[in-house]
Backbone as CSV, one residue per row, in Angstrom:
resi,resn,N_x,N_y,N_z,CA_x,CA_y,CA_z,C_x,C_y,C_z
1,UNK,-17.127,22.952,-3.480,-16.008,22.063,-3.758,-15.088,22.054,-2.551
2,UNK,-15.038,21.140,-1.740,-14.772,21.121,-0.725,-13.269,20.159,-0.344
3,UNK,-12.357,20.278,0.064,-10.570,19.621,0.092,-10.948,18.931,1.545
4,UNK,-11.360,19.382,2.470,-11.505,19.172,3.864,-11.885,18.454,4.390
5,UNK,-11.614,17.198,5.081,-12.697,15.943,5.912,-12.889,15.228,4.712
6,UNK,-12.970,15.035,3.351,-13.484,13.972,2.752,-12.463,13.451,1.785
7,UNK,-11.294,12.885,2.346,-10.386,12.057,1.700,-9.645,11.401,2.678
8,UNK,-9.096,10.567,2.758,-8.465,9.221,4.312,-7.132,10.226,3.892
9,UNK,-6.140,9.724,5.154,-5.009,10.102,5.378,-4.039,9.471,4.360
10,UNK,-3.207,9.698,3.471,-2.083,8.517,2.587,-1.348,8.035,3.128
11,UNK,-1.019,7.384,3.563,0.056,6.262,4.094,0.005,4.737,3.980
12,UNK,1.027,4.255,3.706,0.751,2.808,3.075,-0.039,2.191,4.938
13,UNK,0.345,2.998,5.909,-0.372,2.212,7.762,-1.257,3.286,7.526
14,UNK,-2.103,2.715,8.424,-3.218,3.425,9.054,-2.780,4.555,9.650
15,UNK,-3.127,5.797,9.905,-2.878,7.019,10.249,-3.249,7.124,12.209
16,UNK,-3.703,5.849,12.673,-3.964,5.629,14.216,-2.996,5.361,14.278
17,UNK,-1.634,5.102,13.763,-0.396,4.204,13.837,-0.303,2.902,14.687
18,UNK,-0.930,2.099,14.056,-1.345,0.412,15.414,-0.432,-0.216,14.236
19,UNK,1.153,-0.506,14.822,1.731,-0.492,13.858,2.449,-1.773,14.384
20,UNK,1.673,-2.052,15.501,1.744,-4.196,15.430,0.895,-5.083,14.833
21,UNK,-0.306,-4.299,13.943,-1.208,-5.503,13.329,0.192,-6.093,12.161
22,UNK,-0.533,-7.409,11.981,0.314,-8.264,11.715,-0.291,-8.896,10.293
23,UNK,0.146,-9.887,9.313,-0.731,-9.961,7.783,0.487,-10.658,7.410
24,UNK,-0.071,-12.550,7.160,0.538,-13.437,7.206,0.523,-13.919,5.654
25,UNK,1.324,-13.403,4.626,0.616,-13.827,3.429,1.006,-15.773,3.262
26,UNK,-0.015,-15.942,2.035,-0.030,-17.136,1.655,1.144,-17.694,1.281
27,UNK,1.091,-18.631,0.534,2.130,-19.200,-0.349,2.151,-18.868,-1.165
28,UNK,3.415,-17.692,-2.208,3.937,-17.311,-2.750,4.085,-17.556,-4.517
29,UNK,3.759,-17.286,-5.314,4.650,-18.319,-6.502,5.709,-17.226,-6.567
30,UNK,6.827,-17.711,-7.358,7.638,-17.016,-7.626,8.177,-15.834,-8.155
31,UNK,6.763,-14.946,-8.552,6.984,-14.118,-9.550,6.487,-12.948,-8.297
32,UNK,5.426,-13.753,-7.301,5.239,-12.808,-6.188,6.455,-12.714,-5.384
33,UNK,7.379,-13.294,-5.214,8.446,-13.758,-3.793,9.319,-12.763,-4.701
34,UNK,9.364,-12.495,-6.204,10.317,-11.252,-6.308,9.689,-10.267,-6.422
35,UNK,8.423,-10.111,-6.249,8.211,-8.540,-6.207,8.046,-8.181,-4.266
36,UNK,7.733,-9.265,-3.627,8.108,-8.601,-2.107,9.614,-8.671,-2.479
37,UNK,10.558,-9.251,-2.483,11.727,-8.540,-2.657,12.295,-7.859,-3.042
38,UNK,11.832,-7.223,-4.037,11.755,-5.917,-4.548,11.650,-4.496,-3.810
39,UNK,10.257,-4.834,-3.268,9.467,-4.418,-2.530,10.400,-4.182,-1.137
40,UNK,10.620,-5.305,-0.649,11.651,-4.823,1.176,13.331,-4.499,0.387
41,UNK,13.307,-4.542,-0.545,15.023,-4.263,-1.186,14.703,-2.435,-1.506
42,UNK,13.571,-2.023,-1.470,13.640,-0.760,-1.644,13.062,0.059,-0.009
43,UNK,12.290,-0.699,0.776,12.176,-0.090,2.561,13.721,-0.177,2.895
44,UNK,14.181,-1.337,2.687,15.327,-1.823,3.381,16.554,0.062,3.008
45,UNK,16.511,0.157,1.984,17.681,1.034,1.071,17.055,2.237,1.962
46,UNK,16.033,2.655,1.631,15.967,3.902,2.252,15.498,4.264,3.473
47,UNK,15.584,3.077,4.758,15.602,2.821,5.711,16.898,2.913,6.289
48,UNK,17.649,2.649,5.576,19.321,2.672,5.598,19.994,3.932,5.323
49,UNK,19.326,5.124,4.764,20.114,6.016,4.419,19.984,7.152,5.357
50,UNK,20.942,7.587,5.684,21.614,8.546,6.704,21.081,10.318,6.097
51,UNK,20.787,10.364,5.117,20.150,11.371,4.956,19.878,11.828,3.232
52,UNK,18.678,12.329,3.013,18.029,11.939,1.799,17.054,13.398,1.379
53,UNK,17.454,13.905,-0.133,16.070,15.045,-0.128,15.067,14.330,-1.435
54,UNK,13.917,14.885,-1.470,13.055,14.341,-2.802,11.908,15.131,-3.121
55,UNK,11.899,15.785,-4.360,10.364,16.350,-4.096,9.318,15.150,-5.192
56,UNK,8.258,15.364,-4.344,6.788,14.903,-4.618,6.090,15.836,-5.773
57,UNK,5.451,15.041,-6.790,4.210,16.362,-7.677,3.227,15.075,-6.800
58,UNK,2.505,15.612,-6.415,1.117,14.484,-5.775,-0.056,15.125,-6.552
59,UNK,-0.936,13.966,-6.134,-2.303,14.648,-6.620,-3.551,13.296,-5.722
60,UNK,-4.322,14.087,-5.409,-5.686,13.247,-4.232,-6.584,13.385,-4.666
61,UNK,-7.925,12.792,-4.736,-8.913,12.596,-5.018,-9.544,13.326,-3.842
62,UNK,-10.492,14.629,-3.783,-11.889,14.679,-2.773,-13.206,14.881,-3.227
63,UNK,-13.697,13.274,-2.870,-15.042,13.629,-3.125,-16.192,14.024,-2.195
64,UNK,-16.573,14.964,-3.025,-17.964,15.373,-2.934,-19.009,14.846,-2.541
65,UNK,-20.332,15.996,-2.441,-21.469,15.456,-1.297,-22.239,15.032,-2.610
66,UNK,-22.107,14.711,-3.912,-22.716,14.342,-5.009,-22.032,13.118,-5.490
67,UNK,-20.678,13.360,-4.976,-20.301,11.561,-5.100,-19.307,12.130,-6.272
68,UNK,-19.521,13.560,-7.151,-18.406,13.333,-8.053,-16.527,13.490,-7.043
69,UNK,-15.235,12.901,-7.876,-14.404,12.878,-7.322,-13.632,14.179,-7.946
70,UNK,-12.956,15.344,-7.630,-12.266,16.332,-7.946,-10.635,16.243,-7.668
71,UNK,-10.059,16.174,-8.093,-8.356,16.001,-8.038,-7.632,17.884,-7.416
72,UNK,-6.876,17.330,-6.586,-6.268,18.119,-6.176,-4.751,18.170,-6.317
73,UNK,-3.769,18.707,-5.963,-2.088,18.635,-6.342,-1.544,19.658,-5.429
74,UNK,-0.559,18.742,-5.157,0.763,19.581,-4.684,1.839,19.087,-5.290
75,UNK,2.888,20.277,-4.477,4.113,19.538,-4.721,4.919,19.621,-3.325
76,UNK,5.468,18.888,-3.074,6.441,18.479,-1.895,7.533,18.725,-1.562
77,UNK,8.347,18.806,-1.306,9.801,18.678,-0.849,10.549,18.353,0.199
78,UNK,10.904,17.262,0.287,11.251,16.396,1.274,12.498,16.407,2.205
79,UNK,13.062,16.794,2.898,14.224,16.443,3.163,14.244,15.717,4.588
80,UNK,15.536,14.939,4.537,15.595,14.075,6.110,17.022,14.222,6.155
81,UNK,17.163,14.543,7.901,18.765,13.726,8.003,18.532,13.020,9.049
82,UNK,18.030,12.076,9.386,18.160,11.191,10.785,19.970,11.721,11.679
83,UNK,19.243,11.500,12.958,18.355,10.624,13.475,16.758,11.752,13.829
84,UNK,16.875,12.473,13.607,15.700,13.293,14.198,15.284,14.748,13.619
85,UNK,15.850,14.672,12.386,15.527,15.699,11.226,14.945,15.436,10.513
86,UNK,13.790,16.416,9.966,12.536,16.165,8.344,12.293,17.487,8.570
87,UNK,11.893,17.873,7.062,11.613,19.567,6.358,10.535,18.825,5.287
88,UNK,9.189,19.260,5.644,8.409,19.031,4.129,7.600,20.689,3.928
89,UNK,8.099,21.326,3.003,7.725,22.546,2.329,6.365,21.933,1.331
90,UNK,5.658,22.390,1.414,4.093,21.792,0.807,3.696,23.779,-0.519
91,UNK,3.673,23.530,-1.425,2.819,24.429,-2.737,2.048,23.674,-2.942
92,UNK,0.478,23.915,-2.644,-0.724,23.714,-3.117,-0.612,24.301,-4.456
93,UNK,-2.345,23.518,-5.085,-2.438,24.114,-6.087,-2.622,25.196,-6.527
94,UNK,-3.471,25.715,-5.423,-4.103,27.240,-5.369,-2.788,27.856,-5.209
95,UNK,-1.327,27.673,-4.950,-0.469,28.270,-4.306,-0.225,28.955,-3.101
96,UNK,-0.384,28.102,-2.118,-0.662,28.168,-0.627,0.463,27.151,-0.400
97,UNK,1.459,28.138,0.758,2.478,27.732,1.071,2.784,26.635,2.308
98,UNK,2.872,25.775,2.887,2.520,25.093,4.036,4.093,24.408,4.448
99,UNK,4.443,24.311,6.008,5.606,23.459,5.875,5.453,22.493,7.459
100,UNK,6.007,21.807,7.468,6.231,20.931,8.818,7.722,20.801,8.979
101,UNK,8.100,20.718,10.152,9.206,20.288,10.458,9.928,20.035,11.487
102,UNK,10.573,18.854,11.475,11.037,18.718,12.577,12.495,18.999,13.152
103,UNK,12.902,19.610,13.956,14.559,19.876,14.012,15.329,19.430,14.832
104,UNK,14.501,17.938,15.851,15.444,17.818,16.961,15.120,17.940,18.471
105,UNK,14.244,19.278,18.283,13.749,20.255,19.452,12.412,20.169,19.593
106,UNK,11.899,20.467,18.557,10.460,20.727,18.071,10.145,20.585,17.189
107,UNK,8.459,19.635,16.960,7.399,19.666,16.057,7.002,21.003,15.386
108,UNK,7.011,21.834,14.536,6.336,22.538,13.985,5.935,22.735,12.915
109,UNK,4.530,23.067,12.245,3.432,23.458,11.427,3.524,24.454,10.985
110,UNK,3.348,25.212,10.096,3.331,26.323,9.604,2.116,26.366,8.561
111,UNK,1.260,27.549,8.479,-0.085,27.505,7.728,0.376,28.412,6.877
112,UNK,0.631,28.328,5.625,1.101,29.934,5.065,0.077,30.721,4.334
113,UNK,-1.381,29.940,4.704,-2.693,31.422,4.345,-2.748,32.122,5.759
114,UNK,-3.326,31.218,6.763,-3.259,32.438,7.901,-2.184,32.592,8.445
115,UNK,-0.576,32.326,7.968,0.367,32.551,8.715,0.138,32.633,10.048
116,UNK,-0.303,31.489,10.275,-0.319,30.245,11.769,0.673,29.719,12.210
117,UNK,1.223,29.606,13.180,1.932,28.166,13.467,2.005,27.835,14.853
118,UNK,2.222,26.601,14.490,2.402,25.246,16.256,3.580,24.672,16.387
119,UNK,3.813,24.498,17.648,4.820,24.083,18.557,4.245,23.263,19.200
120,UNK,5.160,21.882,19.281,5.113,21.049,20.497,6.180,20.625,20.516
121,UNK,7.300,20.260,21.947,8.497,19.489,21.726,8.266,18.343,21.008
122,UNK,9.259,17.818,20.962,9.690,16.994,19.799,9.944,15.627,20.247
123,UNK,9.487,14.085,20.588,9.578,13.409,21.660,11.109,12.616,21.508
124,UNK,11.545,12.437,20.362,12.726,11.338,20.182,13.288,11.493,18.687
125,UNK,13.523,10.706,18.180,14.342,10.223,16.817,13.095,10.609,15.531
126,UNK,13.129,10.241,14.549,12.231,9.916,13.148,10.946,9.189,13.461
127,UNK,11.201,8.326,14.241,10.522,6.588,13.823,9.186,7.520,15.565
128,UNK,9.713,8.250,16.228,9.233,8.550,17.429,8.204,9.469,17.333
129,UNK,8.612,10.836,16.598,8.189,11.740,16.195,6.943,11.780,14.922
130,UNK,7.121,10.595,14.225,6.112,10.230,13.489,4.576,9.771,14.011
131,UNK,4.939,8.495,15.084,3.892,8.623,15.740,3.019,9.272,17.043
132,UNK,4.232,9.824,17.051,3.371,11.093,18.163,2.849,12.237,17.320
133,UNK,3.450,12.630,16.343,2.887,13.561,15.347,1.449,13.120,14.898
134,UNK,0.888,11.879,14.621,-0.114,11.263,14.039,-0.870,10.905,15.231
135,UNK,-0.727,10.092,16.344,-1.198,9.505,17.065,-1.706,10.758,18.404
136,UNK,-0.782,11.610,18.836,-0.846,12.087,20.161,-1.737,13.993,19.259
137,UNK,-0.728,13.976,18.403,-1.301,15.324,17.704,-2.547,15.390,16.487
138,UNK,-2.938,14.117,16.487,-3.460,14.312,15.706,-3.626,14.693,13.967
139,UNK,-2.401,14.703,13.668,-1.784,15.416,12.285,-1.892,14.848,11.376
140,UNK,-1.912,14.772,10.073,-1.725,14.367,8.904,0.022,13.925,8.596
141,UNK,0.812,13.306,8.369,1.803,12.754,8.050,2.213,11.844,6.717
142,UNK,2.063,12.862,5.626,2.316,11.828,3.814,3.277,11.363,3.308
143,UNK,2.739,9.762,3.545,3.740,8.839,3.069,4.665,8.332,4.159
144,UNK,4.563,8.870,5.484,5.146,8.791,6.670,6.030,7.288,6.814
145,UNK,5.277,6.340,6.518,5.828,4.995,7.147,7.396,5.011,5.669
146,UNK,7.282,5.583,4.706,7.842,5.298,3.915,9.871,5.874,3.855
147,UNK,9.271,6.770,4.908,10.849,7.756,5.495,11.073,7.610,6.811
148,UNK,10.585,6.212,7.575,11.281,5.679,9.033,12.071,4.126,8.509
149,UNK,12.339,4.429,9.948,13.624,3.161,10.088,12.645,1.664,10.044
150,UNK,11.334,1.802,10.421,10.629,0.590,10.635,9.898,0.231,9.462
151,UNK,10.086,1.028,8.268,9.261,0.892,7.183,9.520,-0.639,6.166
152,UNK,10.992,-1.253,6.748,10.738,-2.859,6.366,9.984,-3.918,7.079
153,UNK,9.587,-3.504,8.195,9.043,-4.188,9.398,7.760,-3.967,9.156
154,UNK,7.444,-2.979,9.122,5.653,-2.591,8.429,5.335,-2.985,7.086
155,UNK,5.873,-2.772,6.297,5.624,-3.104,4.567,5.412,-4.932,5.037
156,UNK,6.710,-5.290,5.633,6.763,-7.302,6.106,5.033,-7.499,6.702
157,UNK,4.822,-6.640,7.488,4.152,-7.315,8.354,1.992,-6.952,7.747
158,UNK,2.720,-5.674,7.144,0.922,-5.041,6.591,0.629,-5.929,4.935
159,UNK,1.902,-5.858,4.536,1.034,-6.539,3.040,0.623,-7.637,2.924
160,UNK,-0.440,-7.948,2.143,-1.579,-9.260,2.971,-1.297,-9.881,1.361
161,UNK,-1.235,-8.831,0.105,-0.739,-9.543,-1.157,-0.064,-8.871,-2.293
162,UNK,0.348,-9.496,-3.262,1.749,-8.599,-3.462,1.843,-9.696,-5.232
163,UNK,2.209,-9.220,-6.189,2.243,-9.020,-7.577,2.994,-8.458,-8.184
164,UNK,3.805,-8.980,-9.092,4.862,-8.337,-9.897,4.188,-8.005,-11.356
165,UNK,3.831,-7.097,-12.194,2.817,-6.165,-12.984,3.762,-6.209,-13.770
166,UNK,5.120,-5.717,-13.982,6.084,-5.251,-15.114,6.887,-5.288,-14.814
167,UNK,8.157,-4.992,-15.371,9.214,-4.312,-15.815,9.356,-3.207,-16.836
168,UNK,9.195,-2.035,-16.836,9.080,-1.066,-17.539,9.798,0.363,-17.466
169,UNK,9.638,1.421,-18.330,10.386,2.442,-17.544,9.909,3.857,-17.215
170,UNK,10.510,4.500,-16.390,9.824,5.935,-16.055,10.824,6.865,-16.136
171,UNK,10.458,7.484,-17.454,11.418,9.067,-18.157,12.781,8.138,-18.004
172,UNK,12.998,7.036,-18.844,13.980,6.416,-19.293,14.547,5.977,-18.119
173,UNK,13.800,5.714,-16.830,14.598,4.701,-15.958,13.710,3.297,-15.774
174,UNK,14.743,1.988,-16.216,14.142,0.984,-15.718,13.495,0.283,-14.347
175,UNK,12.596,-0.015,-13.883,11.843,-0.081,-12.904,10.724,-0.937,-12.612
176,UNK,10.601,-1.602,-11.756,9.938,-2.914,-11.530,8.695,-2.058,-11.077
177,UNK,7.242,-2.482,-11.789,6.171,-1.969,-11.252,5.252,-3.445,-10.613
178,UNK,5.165,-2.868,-9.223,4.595,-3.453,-7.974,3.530,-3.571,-7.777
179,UNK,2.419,-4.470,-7.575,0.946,-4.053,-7.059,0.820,-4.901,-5.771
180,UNK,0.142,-4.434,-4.770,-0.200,-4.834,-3.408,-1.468,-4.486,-2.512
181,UNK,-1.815,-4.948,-1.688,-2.589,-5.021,-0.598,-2.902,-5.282,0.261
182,UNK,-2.884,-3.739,1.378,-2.778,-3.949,2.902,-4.442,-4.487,2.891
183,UNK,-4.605,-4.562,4.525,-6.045,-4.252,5.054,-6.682,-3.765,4.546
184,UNK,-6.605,-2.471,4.413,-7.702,-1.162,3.684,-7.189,-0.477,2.733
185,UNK,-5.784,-0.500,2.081,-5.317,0.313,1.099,-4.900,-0.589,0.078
186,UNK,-4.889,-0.414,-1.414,-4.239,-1.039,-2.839,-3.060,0.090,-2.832
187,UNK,-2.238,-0.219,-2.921,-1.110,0.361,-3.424,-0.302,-0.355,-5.116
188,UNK,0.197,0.674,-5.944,1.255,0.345,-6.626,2.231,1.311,-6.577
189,UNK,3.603,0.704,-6.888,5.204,1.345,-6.303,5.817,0.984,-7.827
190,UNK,6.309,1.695,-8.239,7.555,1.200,-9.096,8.590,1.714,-9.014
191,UNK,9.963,0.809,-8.756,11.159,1.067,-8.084,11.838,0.760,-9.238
192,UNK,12.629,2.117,-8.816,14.029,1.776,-9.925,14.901,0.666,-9.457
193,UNK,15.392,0.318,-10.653,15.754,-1.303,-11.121,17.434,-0.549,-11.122
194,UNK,18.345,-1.020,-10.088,19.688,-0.656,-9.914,20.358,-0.656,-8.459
195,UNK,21.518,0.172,-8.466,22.120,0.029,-6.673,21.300,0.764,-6.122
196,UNK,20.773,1.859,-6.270,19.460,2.432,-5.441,18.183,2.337,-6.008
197,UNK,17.734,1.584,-5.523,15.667,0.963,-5.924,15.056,1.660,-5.059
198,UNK,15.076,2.991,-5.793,14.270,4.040,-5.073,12.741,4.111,-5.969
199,UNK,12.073,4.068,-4.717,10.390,4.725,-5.634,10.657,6.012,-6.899
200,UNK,9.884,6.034,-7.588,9.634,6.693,-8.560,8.425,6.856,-8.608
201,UNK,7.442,6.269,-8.514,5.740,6.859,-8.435,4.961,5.433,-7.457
202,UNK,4.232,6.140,-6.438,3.231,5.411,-6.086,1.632,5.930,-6.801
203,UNK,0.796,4.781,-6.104,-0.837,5.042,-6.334,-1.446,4.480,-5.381
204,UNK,-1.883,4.995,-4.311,-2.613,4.263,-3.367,-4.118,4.657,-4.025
205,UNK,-5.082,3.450,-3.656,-6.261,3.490,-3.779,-7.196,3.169,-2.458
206,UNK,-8.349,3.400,-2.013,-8.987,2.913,-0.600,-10.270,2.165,-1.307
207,UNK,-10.335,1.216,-1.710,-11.438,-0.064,-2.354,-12.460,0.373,-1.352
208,UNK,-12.582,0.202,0.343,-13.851,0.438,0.947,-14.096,1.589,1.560
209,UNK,-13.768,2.850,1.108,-13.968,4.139,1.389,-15.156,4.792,0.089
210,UNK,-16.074,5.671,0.354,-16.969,6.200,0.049,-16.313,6.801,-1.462
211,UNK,-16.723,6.702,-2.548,-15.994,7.179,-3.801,-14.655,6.339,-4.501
212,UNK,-14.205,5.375,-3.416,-12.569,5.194,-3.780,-11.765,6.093,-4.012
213,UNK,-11.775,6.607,-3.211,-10.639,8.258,-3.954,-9.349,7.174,-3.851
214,UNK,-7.934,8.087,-4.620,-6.844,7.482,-4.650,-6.085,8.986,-4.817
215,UNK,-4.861,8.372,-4.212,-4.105,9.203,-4.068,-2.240,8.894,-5.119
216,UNK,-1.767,9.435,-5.465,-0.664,9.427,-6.588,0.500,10.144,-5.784
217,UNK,1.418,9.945,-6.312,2.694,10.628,-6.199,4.170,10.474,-6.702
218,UNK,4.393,11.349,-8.145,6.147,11.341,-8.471,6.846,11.668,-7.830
219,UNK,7.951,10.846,-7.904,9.295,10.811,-6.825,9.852,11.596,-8.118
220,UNK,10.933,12.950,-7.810,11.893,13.077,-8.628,12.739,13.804,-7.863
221,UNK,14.058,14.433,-8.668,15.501,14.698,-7.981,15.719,14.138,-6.261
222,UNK,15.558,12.762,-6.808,16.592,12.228,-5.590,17.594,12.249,-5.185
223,UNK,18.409,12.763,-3.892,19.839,13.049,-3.807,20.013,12.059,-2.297
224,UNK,20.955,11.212,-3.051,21.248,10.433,-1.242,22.453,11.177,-0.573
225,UNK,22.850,12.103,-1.073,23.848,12.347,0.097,23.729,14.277,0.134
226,UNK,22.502,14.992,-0.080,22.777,16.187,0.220,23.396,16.743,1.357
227,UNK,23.498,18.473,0.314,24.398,19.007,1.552,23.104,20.065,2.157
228,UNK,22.711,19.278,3.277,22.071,20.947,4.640,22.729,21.506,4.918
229,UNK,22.378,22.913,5.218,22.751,24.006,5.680,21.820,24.014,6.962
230,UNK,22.575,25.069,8.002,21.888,24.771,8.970,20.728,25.693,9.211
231,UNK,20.568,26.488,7.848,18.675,27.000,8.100,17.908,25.911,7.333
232,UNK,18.552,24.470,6.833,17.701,23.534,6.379,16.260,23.739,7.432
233,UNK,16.801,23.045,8.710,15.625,22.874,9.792,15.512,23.489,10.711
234,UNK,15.733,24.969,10.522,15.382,25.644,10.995,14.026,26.875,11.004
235,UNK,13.518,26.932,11.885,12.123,27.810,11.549,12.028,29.260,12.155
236,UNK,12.233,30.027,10.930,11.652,31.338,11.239,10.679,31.936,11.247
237,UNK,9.669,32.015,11.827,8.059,32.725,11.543,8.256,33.830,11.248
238,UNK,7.652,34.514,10.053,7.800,36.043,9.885,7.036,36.565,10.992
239,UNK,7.548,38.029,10.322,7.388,39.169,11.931,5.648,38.919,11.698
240,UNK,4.522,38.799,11.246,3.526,38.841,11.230,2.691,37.616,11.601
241,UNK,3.720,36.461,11.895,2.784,35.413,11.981,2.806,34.668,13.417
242,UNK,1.365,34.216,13.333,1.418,34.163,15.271,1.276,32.744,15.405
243,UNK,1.204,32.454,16.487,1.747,31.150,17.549,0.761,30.621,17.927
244,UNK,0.056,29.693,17.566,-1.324,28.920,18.625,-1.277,27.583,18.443
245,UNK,-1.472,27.210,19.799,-1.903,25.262,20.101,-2.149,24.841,18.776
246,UNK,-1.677,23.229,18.771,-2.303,22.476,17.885,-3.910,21.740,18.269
247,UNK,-4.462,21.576,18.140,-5.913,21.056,18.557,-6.241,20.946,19.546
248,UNK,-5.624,19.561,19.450,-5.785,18.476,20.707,-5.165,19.058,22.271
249,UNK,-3.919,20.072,21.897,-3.522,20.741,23.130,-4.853,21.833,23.647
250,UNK,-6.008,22.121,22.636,-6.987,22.954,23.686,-7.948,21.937,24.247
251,UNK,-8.039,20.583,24.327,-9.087,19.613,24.841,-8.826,19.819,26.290
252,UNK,-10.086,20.329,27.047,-11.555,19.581,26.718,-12.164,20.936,25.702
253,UNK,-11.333,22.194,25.863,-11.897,23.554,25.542,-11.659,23.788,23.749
254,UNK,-12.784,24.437,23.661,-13.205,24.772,21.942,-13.531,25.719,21.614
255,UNK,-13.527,25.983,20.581,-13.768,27.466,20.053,-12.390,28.562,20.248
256,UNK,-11.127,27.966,20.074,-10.304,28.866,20.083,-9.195,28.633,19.079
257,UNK,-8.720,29.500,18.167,-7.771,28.722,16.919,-7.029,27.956,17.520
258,UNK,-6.997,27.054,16.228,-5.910,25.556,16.622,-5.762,25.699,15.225
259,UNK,-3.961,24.933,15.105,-3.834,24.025,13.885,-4.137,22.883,13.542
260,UNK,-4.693,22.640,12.770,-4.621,21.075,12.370,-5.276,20.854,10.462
261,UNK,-4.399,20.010,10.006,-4.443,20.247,8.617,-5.790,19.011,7.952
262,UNK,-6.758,18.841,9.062,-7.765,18.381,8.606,-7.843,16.801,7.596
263,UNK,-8.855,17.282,6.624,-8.665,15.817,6.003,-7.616,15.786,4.720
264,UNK,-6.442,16.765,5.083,-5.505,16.701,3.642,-4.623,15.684,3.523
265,UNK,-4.245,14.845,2.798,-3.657,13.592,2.748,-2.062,14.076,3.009
């Protein structure tokens, strides 16, 4: 039963970050023209906010060399303060501790089975650090496009079609449920219905990937205006845990530990 290499990266973009392809939708009826507005009324909000925490319960599909699909889970915890702060603390299911973060200074990884971790400076802002994290490092990044500044510009430019499904509610909040489709991913979003139309649960699905695995995720205790402390983003490695390259920093040379969090969404 294998977590590793056999599930795509989650992100509503492609994980190469080619984040000028472009997706011209049709003509509209009206019931679609309010769910993209819906839809950029909730990038737009939390594209806009100056600093934000949230934890994730997720759960991914990896399938197997038999084709059956096995579900996996975490849980998340999110925090941002732009312009150049993110903390994601990762509990697997197995209870395996994992964190990333960025502080400004530096990229760093943390493995909390082999109490591993990587360093690389840190190139710029949120929107910078994302795709050098994905693109230059190679990394896994969940949900990434969904906590930058460009995430109305990408959602505008990747969704090719777009459907308004409901109005309904989640643990008694009202909320517009969304269905869409990039290039290669189905997504559904349902956003709370109010002054903040914040996600509450996605579902990405991959239609031309081997199995269709899909990937899920509850949004809960959203806070738009927490208070950090300043060991928010800060990283201490315990006294036992050691320091090595991320991957791509040992190319052309192999065979020597590296981090890299493989095929985990």
């Amino acid at each position: 039963m294998l977590r590793a290499g056999l599930i795509l990266a989650t992100s509503l973009l492609a994980t190469n970050v080619a984040w000028a392809e472009t997706a011209t939708p049709a003509t509209e009826t009206e019931s679609q023209q309010f769910a993209r507005a819906r839809l950029m009324e909730m990038a737009q909000f939390l594209s806009g906010a100056e600093k934000f925490s949230v934890t994730l319960r997720v759960g991914y599909d990896v399938v197997q060399a038999d084709g059956q699909k096995i579900e996996f889970g975490e849980i998340r915890e999110l925090s941002v303060h732009r312009s150049d702060q993110a903390r994601i603390a990762e509990t697997s299911s197995d209870g395996k501790h994992d964190l990333l973060l960025f502080d400004g200074k530096h990229v760093t990884t943390f493995d909390g089975a082999t109490k591993r971790y990587a360093q690389a400076p840190q190139p710029g802002d949120l929107d910078a650090t994302a795709i050098y994290f994905v693109r230059d490092l190679q990394m896994r990044l969940p949900l990434a496009p969904m906590f930058t500044q460009q995430f109305p510009q990408e959602l505008q430019r990747r969704v090719k079609h777009i459907d308004y499904v409901e109005r309904t509610t989640i643990l008694g909040v009202p909320t517009h449920h969304i269905a869409a489709r990039t290039e290669n991913v189905d997504f559904q979003v349902w956003i709370a219905d109010g002054k903040q139309p914040l996600p509450l649960r996605v579902v990405l699905s991959y239609p031309a990937a081997e199995g269709q695995p899909q990937f899920w995720a509850n949004f809960s205790k959203w806070n738009m205006s927490p208070r950090f402390g300043k060991s928010t983003f800060a990283f201490k490695p315990p006294a036992d845990a050691k320091q090595i390259p991320f991957a791509v920093q040992l190319l052309p040379q192999s065979g020597a530990p590296s981090l890299n969090q493989g095929g985990k969404p």
